[in-house]
C-alpha positions as a Markdown table, in Angstrom:
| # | Residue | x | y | z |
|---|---|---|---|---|
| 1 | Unk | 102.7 | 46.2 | -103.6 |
| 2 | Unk | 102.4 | 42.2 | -101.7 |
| 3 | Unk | 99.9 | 42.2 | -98.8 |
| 4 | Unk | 101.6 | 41.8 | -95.3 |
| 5 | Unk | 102.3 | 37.8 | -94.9 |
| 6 | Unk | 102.2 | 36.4 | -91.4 |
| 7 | Unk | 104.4 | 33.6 | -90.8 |
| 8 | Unk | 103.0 | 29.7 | -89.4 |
| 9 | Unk | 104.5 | 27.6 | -87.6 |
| 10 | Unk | 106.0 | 24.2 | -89.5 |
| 11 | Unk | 103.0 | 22.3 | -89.9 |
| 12 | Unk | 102.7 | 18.4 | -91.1 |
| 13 | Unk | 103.2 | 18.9 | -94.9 |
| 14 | Unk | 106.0 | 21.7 | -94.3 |
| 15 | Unk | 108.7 | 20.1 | -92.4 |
| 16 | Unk | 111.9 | 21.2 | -91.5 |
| 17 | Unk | 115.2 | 19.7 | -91.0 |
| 18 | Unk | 117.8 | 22.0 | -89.3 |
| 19 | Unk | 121.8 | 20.7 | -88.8 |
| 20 | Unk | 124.7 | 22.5 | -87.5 |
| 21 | Unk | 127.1 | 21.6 | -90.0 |
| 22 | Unk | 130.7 | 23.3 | -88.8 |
| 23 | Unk | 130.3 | 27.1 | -89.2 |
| 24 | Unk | 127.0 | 26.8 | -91.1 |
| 25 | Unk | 123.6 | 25.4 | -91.1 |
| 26 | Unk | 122.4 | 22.7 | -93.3 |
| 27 | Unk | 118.6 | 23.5 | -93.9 |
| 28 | Unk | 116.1 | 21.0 | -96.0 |
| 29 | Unk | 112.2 | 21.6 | -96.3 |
| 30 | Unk | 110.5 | 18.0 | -96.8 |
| 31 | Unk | 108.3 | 19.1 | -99.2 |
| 32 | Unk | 107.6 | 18.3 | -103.2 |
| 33 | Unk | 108.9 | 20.7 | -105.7 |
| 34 | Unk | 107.5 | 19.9 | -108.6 |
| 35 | Unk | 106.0 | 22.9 | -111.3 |
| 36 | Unk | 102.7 | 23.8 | -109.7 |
| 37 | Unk | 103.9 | 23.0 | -105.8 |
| 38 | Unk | 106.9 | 24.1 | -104.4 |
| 39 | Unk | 109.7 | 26.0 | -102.0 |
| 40 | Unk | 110.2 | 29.5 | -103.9 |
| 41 | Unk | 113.0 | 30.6 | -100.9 |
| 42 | Unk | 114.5 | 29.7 | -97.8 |
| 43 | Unk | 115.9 | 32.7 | -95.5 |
| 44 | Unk | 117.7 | 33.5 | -92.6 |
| 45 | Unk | 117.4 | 36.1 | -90.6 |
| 46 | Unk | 120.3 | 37.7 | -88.7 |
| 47 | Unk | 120.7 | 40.6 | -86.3 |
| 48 | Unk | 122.4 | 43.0 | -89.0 |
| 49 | Unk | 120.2 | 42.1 | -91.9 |
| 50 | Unk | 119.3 | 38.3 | -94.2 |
| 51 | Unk | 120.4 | 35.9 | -96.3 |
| 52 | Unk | 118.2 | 34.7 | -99.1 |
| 53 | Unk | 118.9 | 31.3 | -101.0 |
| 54 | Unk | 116.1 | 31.2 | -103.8 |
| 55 | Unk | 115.0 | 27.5 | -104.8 |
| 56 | Unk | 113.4 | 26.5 | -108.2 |
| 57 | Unk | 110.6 | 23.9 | -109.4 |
| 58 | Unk | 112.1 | 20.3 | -109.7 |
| 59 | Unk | 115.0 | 21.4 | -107.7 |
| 60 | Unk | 116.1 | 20.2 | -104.5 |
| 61 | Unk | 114.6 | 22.3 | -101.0 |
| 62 | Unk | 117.8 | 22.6 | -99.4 |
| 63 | Unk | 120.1 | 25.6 | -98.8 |
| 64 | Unk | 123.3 | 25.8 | -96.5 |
| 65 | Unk | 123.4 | 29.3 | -94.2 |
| 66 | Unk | 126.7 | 30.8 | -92.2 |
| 67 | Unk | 125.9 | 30.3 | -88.2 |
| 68 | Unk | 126.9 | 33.4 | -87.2 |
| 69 | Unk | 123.7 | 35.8 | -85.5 |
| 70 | Unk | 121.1 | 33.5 | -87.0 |
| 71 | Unk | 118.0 | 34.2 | -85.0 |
| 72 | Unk | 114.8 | 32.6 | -87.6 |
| 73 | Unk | 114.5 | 31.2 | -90.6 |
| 74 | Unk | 111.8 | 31.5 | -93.0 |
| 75 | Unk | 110.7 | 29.6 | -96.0 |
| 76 | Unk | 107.9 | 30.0 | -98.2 |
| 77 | Unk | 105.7 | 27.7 | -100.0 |
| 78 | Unk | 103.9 | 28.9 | -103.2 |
| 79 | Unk | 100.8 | 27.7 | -102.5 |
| 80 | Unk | 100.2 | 27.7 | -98.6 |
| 81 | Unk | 102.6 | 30.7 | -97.9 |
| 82 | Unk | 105.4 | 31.5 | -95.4 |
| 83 | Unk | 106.8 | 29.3 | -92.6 |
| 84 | Unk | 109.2 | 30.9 | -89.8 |
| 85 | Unk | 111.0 | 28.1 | -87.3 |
| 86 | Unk | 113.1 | 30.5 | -84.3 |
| 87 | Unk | 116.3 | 29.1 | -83.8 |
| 88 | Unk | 117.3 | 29.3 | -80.1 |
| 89 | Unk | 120.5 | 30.5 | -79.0 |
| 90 | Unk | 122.7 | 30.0 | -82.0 |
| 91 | Unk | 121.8 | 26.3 | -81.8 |
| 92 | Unk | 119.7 | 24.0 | -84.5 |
| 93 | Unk | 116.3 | 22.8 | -84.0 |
């Protein structure tokens, strides 16, 4: 069983873009993603449940979500853990 994780706030090295893109968000991490350093998922969390895009080493960090009920999204880094950024009434950061 994981340990509990409790979510930080973006910090310097974890940066977030955020744009409305018609019905959906357009979400990309500025971080590296090379084998030993990278974004293992980006997630958005709604009022009835989550979606889950899952990113891969030497991929890109970006992942498109539908608008509807989004209220956070999460991402997590493999080596300095999970990130949550509130989005505030259905609008981008």
């Amino acid at each position: 069983m994981l340990p509990p994780v409790e979510a930080e706030p973006p910090d310097s090295v974890h940066t977030i873009h955020v744009e409305p893109m018609e019905d959906e968000y357009y979400v990309a991490v500025n971080h590296s993603m090379d084998k030993k350093h990278y974004i293992s998922f980006v997630a958005a969390v709604k009022e009835d449940g989550y979606e889950l895009k899952k990113l891969y080493p030497e991929g890109v960090a970006e992942a498109r979500f539908k608008r509807s009920n989004i209220r956070k999204l999460y991402y997590y880094c493999n080596q300095h853990g999970l990130f949550q950024v509130p989005l505030t009434a259905g609008k981008g950061l």
